[in-house]
Every structure is written in structure tokens, then in C-alpha cells.
C-alpha positions in Angstrom: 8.9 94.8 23.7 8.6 97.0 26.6 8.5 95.6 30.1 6.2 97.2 32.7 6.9 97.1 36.3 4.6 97.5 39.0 3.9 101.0 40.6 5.4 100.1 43.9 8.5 99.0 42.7 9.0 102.0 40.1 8.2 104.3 43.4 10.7 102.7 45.5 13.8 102.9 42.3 13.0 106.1 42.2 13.4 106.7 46.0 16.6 105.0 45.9 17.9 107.1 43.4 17.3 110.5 45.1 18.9 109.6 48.2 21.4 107.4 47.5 23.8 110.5 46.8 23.4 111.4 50.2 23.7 107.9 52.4 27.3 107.5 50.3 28.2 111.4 51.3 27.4 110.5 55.0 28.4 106.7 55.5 31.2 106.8 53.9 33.4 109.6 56.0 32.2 106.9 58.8 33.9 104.5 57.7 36.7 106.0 56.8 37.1 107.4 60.8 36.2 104.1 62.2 38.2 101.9 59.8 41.8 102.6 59.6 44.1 102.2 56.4 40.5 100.5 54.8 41.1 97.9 51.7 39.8 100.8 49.1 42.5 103.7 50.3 45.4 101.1 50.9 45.1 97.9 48.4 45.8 95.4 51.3 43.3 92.6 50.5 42.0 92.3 54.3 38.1 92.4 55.4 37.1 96.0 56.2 36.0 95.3 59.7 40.2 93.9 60.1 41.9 96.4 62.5 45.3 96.0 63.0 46.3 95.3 65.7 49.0 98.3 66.7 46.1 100.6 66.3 43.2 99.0 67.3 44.9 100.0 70.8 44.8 103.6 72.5 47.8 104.6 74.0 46.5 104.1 77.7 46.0 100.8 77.1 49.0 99.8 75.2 51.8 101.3 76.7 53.5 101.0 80.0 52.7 104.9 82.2 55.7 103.9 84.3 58.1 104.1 81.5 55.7 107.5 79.7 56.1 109.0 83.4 59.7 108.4 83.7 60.2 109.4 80.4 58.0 113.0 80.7 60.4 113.3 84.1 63.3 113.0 82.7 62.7 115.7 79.6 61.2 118.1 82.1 57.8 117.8 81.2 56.9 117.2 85.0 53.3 117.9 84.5 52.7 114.7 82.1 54.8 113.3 83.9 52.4 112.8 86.9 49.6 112.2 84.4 51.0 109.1 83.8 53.1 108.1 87.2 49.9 108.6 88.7 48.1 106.3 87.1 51.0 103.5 87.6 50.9 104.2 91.3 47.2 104.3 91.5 47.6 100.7 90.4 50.7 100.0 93.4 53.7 100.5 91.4 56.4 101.7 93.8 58.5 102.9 91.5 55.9 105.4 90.4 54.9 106.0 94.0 58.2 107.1 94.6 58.5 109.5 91.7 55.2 110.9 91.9 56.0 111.6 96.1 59.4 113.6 94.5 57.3 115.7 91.9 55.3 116.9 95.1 58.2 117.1 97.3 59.8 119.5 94.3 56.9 121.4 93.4 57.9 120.7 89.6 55.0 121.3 87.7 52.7 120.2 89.9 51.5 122.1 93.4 54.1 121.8 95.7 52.3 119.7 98.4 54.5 118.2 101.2 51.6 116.2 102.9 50.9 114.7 99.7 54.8 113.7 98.8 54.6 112.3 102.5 51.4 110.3 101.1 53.6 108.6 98.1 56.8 108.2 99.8 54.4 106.4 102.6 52.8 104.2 99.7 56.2 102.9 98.1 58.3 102.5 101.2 56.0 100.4 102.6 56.4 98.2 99.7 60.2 98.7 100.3 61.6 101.2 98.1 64.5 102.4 99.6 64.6 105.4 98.5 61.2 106.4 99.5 61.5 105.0 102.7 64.9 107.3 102.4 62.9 110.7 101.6 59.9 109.6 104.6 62.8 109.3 107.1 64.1 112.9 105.9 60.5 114.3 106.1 60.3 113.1 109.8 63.4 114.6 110.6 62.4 117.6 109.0 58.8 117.6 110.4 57.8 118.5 106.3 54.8 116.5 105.5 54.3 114.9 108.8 54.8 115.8 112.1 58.5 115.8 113.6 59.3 112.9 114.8 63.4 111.5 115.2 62.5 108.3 116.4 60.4 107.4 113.1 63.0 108.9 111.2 65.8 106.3 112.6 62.8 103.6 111.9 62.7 104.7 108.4 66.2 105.4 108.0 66.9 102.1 109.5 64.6 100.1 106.9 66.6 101.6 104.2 70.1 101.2 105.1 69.4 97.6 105.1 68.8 98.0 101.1 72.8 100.1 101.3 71.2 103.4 100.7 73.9 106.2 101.4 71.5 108.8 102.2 70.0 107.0 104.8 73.3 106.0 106.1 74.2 109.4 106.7 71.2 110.4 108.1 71.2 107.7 110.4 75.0 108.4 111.0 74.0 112.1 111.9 71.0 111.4 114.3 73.2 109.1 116.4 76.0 112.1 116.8 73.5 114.4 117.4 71.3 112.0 119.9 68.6 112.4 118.0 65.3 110.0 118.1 68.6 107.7 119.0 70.9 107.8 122.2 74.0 109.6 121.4 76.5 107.7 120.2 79.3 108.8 117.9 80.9 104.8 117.4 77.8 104.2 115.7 77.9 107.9 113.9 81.2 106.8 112.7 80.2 103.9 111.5 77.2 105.1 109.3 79.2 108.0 108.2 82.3 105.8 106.7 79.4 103.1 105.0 78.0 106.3 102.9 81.3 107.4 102.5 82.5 104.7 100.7 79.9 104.8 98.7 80.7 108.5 97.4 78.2 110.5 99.9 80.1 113.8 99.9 78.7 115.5 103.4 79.4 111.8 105.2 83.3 111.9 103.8 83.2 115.5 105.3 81.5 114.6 108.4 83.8 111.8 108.9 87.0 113.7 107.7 86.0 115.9 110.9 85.4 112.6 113.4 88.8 111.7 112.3 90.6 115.1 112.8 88.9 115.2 116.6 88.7 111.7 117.6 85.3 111.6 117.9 83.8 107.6 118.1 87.1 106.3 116.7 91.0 107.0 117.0 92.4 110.7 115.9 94.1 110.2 112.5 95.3 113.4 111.0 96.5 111.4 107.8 92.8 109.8 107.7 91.0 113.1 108.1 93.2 114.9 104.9 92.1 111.6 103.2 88.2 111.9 103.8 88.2 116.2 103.3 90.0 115.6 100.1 87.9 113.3 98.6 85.0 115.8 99.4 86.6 119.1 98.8 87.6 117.5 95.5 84.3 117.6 94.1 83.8 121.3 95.7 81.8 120.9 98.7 82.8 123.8 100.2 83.0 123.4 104.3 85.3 120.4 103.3 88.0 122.6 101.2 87.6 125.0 104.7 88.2 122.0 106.5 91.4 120.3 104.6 92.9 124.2 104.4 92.6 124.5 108.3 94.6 121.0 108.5 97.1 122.0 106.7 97.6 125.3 107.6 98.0 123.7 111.0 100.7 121.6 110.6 99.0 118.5 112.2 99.4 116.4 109.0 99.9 116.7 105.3 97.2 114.9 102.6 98.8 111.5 101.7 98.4 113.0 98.4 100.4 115.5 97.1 98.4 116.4 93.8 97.7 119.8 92.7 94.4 119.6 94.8 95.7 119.0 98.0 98.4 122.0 97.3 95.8 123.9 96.0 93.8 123.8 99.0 96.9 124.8 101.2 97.5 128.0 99.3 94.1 129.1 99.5 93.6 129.8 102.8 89.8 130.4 104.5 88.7 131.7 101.2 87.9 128.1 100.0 85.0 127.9 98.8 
């Protein structure tokens, strides 16, 4: 017995028919794009609209740009680099304030622009970064970025050495020698210079080295002074290895330390270098 269908539904089969070739061709690259690692490519036995979870998320919103920035900066790729510290820093992160002021400051990869590292620097030491409020003292000093101005540097230079940073203990050491934005006091120079010094600043063991050999803001030590250009001119800042040579060389006092450096040094004359 043959069964007879109405004309509607025989028109609409054989609509479905011609076209459905064509919705499968089309809808199914779809899902393939939109769905990852779908239940017919992989066998996993989850619903098809089931995105997991480690890529269901874009990179910007998954991962930390501080540590992407930091990481670009430290393999040289300084122009991703500020890609992503900038958009940690647009959110207040000092740390990426701070790195993103030293990318402009450098001029690695990214414009050099001195008013715009003055900018960053601004945004992370107010937030107390030590080092930024470090690198804004230095630009005051300088007049790079901002106008020249000694007394803000001290300010600045002031804020940090609270946090023990060396660089801004030198700094600071060498405004107050030079009376600058400070009065002139070489006590307090001194002072500054031996607290970077112990913490390895090279030009504050040199600078103080020199204090010592002169007298200047404490008592003239000969044996301190060979002590202080030694421990710079042993990692081969130069004026330092002039300095220790012209001690020796005039008799005033001979290094504590008689290693091969110190002799060294002796025998080499005003050719140190």
C-alpha cells in the first residue's frame, strides 16, 4: 500500500533536502571556532556549550600585566613590555609606574620622553616607591623632566632614604657637600655618604674615601680612606683606583690590606683606570 502525503509537506522535504548540504557546510565551521576541543573532535562526554575554563579566558583577563611587563623587560622586548606595564599602572600599580617611568627615562623601545618618565616616577612615589621617588629626586636635580629644583630634590631624596635606598643616600650625601637645595654641611655629607656605602654604593665609598683622606665633616684617617678607595677601585671605578694610587704613592698610609689589589694599584701609577 502506498502512503500519500499531502503537497505541503512533500514541498517542504524536499526543501530540506536541497539545503541542508549547505546549513551543515556553514554551521558547522561555527561551531567548531566558537566551541573549543567540542565532544565530536575530542570524545570527552561534556555538553557542547561546556567551555573550559583555562580557555574560556583571554589573556588580558587572565593573567597578571605586572608580571607579562616585567617579564617583556627583562628579555628586552621593552616595547610589550609597556603594553602591558601600562595597563597595570593605568590601574595604580606602583611597581608598574615605576617601570614604565624607566622605559621613558631610557628611551628603550619606546620614545624617549623625560616629561612623561617624570609623570610615572610622580605616580609611584607618591604611593611610596622608593625607588621612583629615588629617580624624581635625580630628575629635579638634573632639571630632566621637570624644572630644576635642589630643594625638591632633598624632599624627594629625603622620602626615600627613609625606605634605606643607597642612591638616594648618596644624593642626598652629595647635595649637602655641595650646599645644594640644602645648607652646606659636610657632617651630614659624611653621614649619607658612609650609609650608601655600606650598602655597596661604589661612588659614596669613593666620595667618602676622599672625606676621609682630607678631613672633611669627620676626622682625617689615611688608613680609613685606603679602606673606602679600595673597596671601590676593586670593582673598577676608575677615579677611585686614581685616588688609592695617589695615597700610596704619597706615603701618607698604606691599605690595611695588602692583597694583590692594593699592590696592584701602587705599581700603576696615574694610568689607573
Amino acid at each position: 500500500m502506498t502512503r500519500s502525503f499531502p503537497a505541503e509537506l512533500t514541498h517542504l522535504a524536499q526543501g530540506y533536502f536541497a539545503i541542508k548540504d549547505r546549513v551543515l557546510n556553514d554551521v558547522h565551521p561555527m561551531i567548531e571556532n566558537t566551541i573549543p576541543a567540542a565532544p565530536w573532535h575530542s570524545g570527552r562526554q561534556h555538553a557542547p556549550w561546556f567551555v573550559p575554563p583555562a580557555r574560556s579566558k583571554g589573556p588580558e583577563l587572565s593573567a597578571d600585566p605586572l608580571a607579562i611587563g616585567l617579564s617583556f623587560k627583562a628579555s628586552h622586548a621593552y616595547a610589550q613590555a609597556a603594553i602591558w606595564l601600562r595597563k597595570a599602572a593605568d590601574h595604580g600599580n606602583s611597581v608598574a609606574q615605576f617601570h614604565l617611568g624607566f622605559l621613558y627615562a631610557h628611551g628603550q623601545d619606546v620614545f624617549k620622553d623625560f616629561v612623561q618618565a617624570a609623570f610615572w616616577y610622580g605616580k609611584a612615589a607618591a604611593q611610596g616607591h622608593a625607588g621612583a621617588q629615588c629617580a624624581l629626586g635625580i630628575f629635579h636635580k638634573q632639571g630632566q623632566g621637570v624644572a630644576q629644583d635642589f630643594a625638591q630634590a632633598a624632599l624627594w631624596f629625603r622620602e626615600a632614604v627613609e625606605l634605606g635606598e643607597s642612591t638616594a643616600q648618596y644624593h642626598l650625601g652629595d647635595l649637602y657637600q655641595e650646599g645644594l637645595g640644602v645648607p652646606q654641611n659636610d657632617t651630614l655629607a659624611a653621614f649619607w655618604f658612609r650609609q650608601a656605602a655600606d650598602q655597596g654604593h661604589i661612588a659614596a665609598q669613593y666620595r667618602l674615601g676622599v672625606m676621609c683622606r682630607e678631613g672633611l665633616g669627620l676626622p682625617q684617617d689615611f688608613a680609613q680612606a685606603a679602606r673606602w678607595l679600595q673597596l671601590a677601585a676593586e670593582q673598577e671605578y676608575g677615579p677611585a683606583q686614581l685616588e688609592l694610587t695617589s695615597l700610596v704613592q704619597s706615603g701618607q698610609n698604606e691599605p690595611k690590606s695588602d692583597s694583590p689589589t692594593s699592590l696592584q694599584f701602587a705599581s700603576m701609577g696615574f694610568n689607573a683606570a
